[in-house]
C-alpha positions as CSV (number, residue, x, y, z in Angstrom):
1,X,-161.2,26.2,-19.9
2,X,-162.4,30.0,-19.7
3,X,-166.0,30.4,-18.3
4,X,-167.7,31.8,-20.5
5,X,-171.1,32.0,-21.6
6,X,-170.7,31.7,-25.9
7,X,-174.2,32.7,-26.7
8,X,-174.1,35.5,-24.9
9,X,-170.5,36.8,-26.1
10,X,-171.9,36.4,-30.0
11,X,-174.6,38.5,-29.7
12,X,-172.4,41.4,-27.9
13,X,-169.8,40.9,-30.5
14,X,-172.2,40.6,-33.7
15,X,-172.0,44.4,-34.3
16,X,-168.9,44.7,-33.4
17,X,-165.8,45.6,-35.8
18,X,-163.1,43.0,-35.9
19,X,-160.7,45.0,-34.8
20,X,-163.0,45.6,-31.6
21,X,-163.2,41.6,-31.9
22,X,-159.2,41.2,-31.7
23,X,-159.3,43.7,-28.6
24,X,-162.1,41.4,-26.8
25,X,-160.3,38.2,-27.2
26,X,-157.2,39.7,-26.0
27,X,-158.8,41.3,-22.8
28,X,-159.5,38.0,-21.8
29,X,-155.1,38.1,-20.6
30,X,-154.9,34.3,-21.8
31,X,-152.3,32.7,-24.0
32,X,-153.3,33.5,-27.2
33,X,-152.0,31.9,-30.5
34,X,-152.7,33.4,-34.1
35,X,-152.8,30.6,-37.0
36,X,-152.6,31.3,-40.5
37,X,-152.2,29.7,-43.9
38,X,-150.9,32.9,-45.6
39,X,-153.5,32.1,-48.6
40,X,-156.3,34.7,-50.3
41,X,-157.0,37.5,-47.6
42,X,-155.2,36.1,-44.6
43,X,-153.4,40.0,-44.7
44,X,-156.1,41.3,-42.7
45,X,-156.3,39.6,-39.7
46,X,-152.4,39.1,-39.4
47,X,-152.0,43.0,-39.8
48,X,-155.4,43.5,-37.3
49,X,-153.8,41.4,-34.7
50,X,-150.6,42.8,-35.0
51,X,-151.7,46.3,-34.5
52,X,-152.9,45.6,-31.0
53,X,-150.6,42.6,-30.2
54,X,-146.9,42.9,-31.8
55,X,-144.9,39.7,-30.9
56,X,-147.9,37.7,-30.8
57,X,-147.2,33.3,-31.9
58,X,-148.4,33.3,-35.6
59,X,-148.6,29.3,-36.3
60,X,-148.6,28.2,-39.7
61,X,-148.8,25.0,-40.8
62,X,-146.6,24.1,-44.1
63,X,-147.8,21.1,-45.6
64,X,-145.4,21.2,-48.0
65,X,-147.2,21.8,-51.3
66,X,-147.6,26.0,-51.2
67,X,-146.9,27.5,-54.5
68,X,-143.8,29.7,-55.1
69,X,-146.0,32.6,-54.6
70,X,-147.7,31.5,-51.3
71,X,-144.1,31.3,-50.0
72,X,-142.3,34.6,-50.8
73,X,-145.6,36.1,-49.9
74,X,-145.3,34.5,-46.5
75,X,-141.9,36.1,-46.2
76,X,-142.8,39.4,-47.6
77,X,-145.7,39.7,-44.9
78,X,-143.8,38.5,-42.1
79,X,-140.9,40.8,-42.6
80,X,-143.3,44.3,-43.4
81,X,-145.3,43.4,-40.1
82,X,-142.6,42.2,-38.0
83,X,-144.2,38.7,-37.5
84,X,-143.4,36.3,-35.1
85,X,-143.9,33.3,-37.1
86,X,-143.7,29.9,-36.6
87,X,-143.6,27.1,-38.9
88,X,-144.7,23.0,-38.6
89,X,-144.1,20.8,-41.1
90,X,-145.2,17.2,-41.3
91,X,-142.6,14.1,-40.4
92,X,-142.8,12.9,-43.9
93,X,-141.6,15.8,-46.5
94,X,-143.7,16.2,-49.7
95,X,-141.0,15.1,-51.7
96,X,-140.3,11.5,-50.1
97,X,-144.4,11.3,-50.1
98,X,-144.5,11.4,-54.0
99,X,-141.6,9.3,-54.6
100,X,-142.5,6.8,-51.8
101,X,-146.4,7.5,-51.2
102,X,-147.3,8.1,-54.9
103,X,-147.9,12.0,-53.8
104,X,-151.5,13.2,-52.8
105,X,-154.1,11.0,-52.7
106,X,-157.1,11.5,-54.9
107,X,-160.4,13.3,-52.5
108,X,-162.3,10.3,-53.9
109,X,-160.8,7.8,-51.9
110,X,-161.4,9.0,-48.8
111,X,-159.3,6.9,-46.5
112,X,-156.1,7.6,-48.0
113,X,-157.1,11.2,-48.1
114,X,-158.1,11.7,-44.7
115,X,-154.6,9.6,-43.2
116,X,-153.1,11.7,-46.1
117,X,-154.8,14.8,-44.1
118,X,-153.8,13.6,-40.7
119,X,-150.0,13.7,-41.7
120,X,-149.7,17.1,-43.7
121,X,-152.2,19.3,-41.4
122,X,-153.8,17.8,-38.5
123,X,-150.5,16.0,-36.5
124,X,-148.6,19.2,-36.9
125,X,-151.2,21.5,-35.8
126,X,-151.5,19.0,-32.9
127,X,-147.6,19.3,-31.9
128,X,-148.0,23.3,-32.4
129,X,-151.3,23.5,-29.7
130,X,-148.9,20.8,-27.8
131,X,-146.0,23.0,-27.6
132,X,-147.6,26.2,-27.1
133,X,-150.4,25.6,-24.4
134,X,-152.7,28.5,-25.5
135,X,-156.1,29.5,-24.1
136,X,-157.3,31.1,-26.7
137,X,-157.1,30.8,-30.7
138,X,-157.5,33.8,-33.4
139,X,-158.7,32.5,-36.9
140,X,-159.6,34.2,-40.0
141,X,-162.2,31.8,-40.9
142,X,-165.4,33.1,-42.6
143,X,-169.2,32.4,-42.3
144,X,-169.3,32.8,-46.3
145,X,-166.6,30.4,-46.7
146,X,-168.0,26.8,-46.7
147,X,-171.4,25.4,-45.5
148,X,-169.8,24.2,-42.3
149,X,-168.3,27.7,-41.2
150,X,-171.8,29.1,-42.1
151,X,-172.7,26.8,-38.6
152,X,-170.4,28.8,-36.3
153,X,-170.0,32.3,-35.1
154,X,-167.2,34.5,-34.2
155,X,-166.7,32.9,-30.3
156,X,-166.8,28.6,-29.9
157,X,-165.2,26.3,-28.2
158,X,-163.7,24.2,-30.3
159,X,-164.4,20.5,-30.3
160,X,-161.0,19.0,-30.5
161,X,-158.7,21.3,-28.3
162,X,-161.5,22.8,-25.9
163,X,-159.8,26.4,-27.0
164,X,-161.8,29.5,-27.0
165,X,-161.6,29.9,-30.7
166,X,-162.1,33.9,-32.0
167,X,-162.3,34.4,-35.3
168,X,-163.0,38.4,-35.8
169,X,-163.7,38.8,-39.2
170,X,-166.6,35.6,-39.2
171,X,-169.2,38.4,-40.7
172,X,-167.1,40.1,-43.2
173,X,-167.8,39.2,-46.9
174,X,-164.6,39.2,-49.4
175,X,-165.6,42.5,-50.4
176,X,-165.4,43.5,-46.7
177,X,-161.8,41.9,-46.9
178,X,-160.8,43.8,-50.1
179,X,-161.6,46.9,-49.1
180,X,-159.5,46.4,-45.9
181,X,-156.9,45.5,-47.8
182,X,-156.8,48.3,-50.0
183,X,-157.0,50.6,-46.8
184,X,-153.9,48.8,-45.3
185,X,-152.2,49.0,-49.1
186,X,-151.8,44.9,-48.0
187,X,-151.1,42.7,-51.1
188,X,-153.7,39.5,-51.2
189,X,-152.2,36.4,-52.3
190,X,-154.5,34.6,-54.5
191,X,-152.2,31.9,-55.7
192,X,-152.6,29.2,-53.6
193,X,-153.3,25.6,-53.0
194,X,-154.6,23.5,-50.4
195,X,-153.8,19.7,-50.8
196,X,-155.8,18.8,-48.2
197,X,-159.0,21.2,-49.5
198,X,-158.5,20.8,-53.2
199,X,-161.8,22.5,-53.5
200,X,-162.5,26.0,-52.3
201,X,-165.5,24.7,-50.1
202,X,-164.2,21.4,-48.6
203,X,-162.8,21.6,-45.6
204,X,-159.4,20.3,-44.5
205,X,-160.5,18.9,-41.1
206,X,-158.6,21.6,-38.8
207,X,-162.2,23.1,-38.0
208,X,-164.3,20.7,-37.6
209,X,-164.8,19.4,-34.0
């Protein structure tokens, strides 16, 4: 565990520019892990990042069920920035799921969707944090983003792993993200899907301590 005291780090960082955010967390010289989904806007951090941190892990988690689009964009990305990504998949494919499992279980039965959550998210970001060891983990995750997020701030401690958890572009509003975007002349990839989300402000369960 890095000593450090949380509190005081937010209020030092709340004015602060991600990209000043990405230089804090990595002057903290601790194994530091970058994790993305690929989906709407996760362009900016990846490119922020790998401004200041080339060759950096970049951990996504593929469930299985991205869209064609979520996909090449993922390649696309990764080859312009040079990233060094790294992929998990669950131990039960997507296709033997539907054939066998009867596919994705409905969010109203929330048993089946939460084993159903385990499976495709949760036990392969496990064996990625297994594998890896780091100290620290970058996120793009947003206050704006779901009523939960709107609980945290850019530095905690998360509740499952005990990682320092940065997430540099917490204040930033999707206007904030466009704009960057445009600056960049990074492509956003808006079609995507979440099977373990479904809805834009659930969340999947990787978050929440």
């Amino acid at each position: 565990m890095i000593d450090l005291d949380i509190k005081q780090v937010n209020e030092r960082l709340r004015g602060a520019r991600p990209e000043e955010i990405v230089r804090w967390a990595l002057s903290l010289d601790r194994k530091t892990v970058l994790t993305t989904n690929f989906g709407p806007f996760e362009a900016v951090l990846l490119n922020m990042v790998y401004e200041q941190a080339p060759g950096m892990p970049v951990i996504c988690i593929d469930h299985g069920y991205n869209t064609e689009a979520t996909y090449r964009f993922a390649a696309e990305l990764s080859e312009r920035l040079k990233l060094n990504t790294l992929y998990y998949t669950p131990k039960v494919t997507a296709k033997r799921r539907e054939v066998t499992m009867g596919g994705i279980p409905d969010i109203s039965d929330t048993k089946a969707h939460d084993e159903f959550t385990h499976e495709v998210k949760l036990e392969p970001f496990a064996r990625a944090m297994g594998e890896h060891q780091p100290e620290v983990w970058l996120t793009a995750i947003r206050k704006e983003q779901t009523p939960f997020r709107d609980s945290l701030d850019i530095v905690t401690v998360d509740g499952k792993t005990g990682l320092i958890k940065v997430a540099p572009v917490f204040y930033w509003s999707e206007l904030d993200m466009e704009e960057y975007l445009y600056e960049k002349d990074l492509r956003n990839e808006d079609d995507y899907f979440d099977p373990t989300k479904v809805l834009k402000n659930r969340e999947c369960g990787l978050h929440v301590g």
